[in-house]
N, C-alpha and C positions, 0 to 999 in steps of 0.2 A: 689637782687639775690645774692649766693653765688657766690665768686671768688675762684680759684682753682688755686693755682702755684704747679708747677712744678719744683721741683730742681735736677739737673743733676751733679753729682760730676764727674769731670775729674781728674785723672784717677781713674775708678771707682774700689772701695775697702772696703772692708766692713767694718773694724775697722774706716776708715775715714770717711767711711758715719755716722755711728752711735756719732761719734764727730759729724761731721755737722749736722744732726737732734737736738743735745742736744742744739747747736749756736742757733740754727730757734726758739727753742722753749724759750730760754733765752731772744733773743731780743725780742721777742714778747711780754716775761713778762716782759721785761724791760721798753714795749711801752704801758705798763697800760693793758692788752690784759688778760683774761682767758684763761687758754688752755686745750683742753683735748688730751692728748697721746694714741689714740687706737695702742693696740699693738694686735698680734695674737692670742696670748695665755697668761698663767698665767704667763711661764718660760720670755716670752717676754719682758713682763711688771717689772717683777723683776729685767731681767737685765739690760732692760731701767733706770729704777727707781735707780736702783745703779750707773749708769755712770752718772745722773744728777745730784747726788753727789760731783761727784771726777773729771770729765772730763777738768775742770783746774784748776791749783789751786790758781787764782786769782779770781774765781766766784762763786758766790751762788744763787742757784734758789732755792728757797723754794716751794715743790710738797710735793705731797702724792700717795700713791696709792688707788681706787678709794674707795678700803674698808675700808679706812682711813680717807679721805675726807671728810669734810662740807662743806658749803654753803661760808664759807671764806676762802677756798682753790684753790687758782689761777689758779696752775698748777696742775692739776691730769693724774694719767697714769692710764690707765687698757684695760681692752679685753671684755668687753661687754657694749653696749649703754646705756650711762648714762643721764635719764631721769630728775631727782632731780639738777643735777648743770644747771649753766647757763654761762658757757664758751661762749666766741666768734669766738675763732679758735681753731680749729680741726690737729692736725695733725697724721695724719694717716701712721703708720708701719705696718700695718696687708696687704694682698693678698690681699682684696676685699676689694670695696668702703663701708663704715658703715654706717649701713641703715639709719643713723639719722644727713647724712651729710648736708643738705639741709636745716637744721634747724640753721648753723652756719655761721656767716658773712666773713668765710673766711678758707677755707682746702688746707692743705699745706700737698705734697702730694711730695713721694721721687721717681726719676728715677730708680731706682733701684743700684745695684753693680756688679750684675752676669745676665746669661741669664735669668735665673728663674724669680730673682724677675724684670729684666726690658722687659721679657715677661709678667708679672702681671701688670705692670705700664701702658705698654701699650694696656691693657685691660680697667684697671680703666679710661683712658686718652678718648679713644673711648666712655666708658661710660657716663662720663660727657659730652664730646663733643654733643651724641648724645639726650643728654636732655638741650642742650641749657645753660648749664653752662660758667660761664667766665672766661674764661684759660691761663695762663700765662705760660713759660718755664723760667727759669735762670739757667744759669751754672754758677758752680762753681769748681776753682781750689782750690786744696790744697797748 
């Protein structure tokens, strides 16, 4: 069954959240991991894909975006379910849960930074809870 974490930045902020998403998705590749990056929209995905660039600069994570992407591309970002790769972890920047999370051995999934998006978080949270998914919380300081 998938697993589902939960990360909560204290004090929550948007630029630092969007750092901390780029960490989650680094270690991951670091740990041998696929990943795919749902983001909202196209604009989303762009900016994502641009700060996994640059976010420090002693790191490289080598992604694509998903129109860019093959079959030996680790890390991919985009805004619509992608059928064709075979990523293991998900994580997920968009408002709603992505309908093809359930196919991944692990979605990593942001508290939010404002009331909007950690009243969306706590939508998704419910959601999984209520399908019997396996839910973790961590927080994190900056």
């Amino acid at each position: 069954m998938t697993r589902v974490d939960f990360y909560v930045i204290e004090p929550p902020v948007a630029a630092d959240h969007d750092r901390m998403m780029c960490r989650i998705v680094e270690k991951a590749w670091q740990q041998g991991h696929g990943v795919y990056v749902q983001c909202e929209d196209e604009a989303q995905a762009r900016a994502f894909d641009s700060l996994l660039w640059q976010f420090q600069d002693t790191s490289f994570v080598p992604h694509a975006l998903a129109a860019d992407a093959n079959a030996d591309t680790r890390v991919v970002v985009g805004c619509a379910a992608v059928d064709n790769l075979q990523p293991d972890v998900l994580v997920n920047l968009a408002a709603a849960v992505p309908e093809l999370a359930s196919r991944y051995a692990r979605v990593i999934e942001s508290a939010g930074y404002d009331d909007a998006t950690r009243g969306a978080a706590r939508g998704r949270y419910r959601f999984y809870q209520d399908r019997g998914f396996t839910l973790n919380t961590h927080k994190v300081s900056r």
